[in-house]
KOLPANU-185529 format. One record per residue: residue number from 0; residue in one letter; x, y, z of N, C-alpha, C, O, CB in turn. Coordinates in Angstrom, 1 decimal. Glycine has a CB too. Layout:
N
resi  resn  n.px  n.py  n.pz  ca.px  ca.py  ca.pz  c.px  c.py  c.pz  o.px  o.py  o.pz  cb.px  cb.py  cb.pz
NUM  A  X  Y  Z  X  Y  Z  X  Y  Z  X  Y  Z  X  Y  Z;
...
//
This chain:
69
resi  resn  n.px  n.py  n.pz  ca.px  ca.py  ca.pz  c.px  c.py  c.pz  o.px  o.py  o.pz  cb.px  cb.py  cb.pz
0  X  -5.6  18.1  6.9  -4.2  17.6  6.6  -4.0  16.4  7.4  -4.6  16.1  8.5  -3.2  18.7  6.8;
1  X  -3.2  15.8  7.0  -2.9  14.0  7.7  -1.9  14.5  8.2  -1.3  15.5  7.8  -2.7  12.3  6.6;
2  X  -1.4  13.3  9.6  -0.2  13.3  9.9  0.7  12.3  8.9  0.0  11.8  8.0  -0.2  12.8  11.4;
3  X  1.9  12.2  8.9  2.6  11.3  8.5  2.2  10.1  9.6  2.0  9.1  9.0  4.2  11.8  8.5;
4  X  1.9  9.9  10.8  1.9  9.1  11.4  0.7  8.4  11.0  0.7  7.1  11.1  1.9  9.5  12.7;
5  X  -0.2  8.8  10.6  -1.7  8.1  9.9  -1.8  7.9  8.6  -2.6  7.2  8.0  -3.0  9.0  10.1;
6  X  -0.9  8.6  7.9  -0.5  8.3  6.7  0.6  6.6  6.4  0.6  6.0  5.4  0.4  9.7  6.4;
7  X  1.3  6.4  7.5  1.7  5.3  7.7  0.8  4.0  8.3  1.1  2.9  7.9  2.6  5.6  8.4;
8  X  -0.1  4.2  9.2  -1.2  3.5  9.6  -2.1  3.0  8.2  -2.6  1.9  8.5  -1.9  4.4  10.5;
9  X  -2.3  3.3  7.2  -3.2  3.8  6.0  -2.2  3.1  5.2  -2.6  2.3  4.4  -3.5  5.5  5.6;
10  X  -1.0  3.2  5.4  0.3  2.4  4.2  0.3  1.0  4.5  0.3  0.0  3.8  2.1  3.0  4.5;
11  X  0.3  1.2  6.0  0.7  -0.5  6.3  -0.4  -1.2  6.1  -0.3  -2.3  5.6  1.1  -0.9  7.9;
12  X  -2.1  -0.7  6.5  -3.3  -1.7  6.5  -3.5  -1.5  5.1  -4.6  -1.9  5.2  -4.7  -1.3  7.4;
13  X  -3.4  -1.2  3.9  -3.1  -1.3  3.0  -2.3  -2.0  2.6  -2.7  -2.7  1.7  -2.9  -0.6  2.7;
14  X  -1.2  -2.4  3.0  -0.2  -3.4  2.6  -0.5  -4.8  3.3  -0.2  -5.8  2.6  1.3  -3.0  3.0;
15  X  -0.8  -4.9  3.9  -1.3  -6.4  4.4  -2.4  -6.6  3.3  -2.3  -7.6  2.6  -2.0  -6.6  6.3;
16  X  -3.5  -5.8  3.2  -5.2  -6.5  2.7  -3.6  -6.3  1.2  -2.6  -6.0  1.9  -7.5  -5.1  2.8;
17  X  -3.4  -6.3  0.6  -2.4  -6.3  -1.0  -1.6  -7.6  -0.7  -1.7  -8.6  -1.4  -1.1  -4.8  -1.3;
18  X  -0.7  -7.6  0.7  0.4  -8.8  1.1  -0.6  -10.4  0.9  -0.2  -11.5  0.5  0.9  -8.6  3.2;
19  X  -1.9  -10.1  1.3  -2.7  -11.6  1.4  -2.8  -11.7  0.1  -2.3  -12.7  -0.5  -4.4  -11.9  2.3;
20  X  -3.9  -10.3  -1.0  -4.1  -10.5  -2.4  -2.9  -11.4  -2.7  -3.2  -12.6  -2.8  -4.0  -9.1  -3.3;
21  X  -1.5  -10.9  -3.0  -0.4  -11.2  -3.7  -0.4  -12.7  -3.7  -0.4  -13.4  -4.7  0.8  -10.7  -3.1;
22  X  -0.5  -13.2  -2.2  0.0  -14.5  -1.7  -1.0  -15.2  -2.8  -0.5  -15.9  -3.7  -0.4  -14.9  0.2;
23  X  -2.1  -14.9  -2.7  -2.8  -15.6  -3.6  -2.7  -15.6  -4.9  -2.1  -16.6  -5.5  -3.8  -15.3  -3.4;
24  X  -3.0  -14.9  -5.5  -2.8  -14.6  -7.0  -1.5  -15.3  -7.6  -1.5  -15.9  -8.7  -2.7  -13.0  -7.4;
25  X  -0.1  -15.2  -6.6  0.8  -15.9  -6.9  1.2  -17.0  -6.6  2.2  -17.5  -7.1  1.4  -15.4  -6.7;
26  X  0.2  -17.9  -5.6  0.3  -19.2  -5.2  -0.9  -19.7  -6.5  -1.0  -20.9  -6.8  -0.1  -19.6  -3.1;
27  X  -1.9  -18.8  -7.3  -2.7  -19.4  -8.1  -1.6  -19.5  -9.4  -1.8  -20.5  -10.1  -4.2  -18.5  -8.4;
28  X  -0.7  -18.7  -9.5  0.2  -18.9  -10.9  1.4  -19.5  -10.5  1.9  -20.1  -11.5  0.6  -17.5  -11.5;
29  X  1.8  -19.5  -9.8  3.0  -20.5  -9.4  2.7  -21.7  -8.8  3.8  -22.2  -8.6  3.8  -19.9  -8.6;
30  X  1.8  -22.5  -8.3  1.1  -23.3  -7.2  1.9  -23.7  -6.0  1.9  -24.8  -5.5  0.6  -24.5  -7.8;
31  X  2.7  -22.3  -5.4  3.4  -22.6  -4.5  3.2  -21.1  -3.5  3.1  -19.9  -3.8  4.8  -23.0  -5.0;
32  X  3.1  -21.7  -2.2  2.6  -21.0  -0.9  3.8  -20.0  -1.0  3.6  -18.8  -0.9  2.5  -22.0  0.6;
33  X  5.1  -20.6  -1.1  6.3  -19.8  -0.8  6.7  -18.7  -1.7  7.1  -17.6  -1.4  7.3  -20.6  -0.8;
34  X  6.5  -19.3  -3.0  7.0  -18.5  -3.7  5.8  -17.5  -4.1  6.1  -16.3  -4.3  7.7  -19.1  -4.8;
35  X  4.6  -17.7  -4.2  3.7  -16.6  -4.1  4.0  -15.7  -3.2  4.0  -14.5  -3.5  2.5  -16.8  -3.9;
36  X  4.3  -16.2  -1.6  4.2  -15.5  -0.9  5.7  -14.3  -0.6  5.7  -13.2  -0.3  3.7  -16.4  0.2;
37  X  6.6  -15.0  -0.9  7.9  -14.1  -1.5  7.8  -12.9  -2.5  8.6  -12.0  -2.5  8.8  -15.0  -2.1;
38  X  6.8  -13.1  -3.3  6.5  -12.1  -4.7  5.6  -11.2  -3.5  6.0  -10.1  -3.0  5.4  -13.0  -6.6;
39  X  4.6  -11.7  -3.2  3.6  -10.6  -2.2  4.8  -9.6  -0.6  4.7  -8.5  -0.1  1.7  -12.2  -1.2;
40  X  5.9  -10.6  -0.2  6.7  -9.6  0.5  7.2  -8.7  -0.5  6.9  -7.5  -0.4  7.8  -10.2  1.4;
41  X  7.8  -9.0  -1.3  8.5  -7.8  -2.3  7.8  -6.9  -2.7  8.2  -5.7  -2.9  9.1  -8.1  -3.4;
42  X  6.5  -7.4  -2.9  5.5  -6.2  -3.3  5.3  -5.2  -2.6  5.4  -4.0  -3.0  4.4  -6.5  -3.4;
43  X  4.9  -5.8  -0.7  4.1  -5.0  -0.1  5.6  -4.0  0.6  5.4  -2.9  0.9  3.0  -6.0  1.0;
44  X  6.8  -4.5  0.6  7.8  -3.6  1.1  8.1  -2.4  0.2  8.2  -1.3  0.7  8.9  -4.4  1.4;
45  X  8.1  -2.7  -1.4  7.8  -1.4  -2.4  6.4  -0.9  -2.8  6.1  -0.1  -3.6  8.4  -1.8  -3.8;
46  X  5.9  -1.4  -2.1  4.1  -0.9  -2.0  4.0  0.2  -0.9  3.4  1.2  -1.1  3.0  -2.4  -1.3;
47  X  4.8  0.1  0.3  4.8  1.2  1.4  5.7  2.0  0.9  5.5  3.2  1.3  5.2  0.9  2.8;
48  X  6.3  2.0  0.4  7.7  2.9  0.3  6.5  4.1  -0.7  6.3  5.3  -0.4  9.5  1.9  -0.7;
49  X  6.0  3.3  -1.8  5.5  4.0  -2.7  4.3  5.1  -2.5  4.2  6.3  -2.9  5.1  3.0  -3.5;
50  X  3.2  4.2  -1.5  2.4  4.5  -1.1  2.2  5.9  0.0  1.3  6.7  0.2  2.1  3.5  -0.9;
51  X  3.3  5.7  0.5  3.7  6.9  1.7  3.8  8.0  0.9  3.1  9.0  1.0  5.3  6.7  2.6;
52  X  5.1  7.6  -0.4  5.7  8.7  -0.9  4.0  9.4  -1.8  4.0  10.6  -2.0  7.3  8.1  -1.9;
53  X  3.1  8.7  -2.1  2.3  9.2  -2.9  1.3  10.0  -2.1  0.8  11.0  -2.5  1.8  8.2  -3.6;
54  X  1.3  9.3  -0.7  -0.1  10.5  -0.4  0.9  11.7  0.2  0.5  12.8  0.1  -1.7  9.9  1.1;
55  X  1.8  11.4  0.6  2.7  12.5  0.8  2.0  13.9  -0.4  1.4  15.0  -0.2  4.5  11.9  0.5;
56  X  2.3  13.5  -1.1  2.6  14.1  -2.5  0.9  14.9  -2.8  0.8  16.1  -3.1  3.0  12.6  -3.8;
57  X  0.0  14.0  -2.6  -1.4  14.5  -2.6  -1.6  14.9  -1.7  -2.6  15.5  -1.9  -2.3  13.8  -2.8;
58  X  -1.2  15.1  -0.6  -1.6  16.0  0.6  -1.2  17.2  0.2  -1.8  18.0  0.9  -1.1  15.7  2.0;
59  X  -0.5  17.8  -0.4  0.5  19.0  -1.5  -0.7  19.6  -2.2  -0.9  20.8  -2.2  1.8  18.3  -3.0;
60  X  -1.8  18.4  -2.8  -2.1  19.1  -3.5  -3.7  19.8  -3.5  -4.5  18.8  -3.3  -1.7  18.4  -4.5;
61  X  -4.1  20.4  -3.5  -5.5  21.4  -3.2  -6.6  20.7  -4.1  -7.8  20.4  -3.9  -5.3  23.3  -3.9;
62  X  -5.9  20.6  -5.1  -7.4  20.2  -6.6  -7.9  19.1  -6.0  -7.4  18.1  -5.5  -7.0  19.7  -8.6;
63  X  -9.3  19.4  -6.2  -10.7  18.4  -5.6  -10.9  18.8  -4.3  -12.0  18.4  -4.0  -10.4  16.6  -5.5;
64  X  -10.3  19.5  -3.2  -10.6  19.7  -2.3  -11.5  20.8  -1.7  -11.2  22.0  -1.8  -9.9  19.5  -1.9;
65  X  -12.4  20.3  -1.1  -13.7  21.4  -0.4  -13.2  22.3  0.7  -12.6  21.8  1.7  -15.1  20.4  0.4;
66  X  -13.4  24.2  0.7  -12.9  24.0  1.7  -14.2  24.4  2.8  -15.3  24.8  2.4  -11.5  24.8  1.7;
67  X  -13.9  24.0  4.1  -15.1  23.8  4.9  -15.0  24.6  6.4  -15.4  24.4  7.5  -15.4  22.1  5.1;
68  X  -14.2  25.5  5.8  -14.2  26.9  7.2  -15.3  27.7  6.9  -15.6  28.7  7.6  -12.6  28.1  7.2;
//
């Protein structure tokens, strides 16, 4: 089982390697630094929120897991 505390470590380095994706993809469709990079903050701030709440959720759940006692 994870802590919430490593479960947040795991949210955030996740959200940066997504925050740089964004910047890009959105400075390739918009051809601006800023406004790509404004779409990739909004992302990555509803990206943690999401991401927490999801492994939360799968740590609940048993299916697929080995057990190894």
């Amino acid at each position: 089982m994870e802590t919430p505390r490593r479960t947040l470590a795991k949210a955030i380095t996740w959200q940066t390697l997504g925050l740089f994706t964004m910047t890009v993809i959105g400075f390739i469709f918009t051809g601006s630094v800023s406004a790509g990079g404004s779409l990739a903050i909004a992302s990555a701030l509803t990206g943690v929120v999401f991401y927490m709440i999801h492994e939360r959720v799968w740590t609940r759940v048993s299916w697929g897991r080995l057990d190894r006692s």
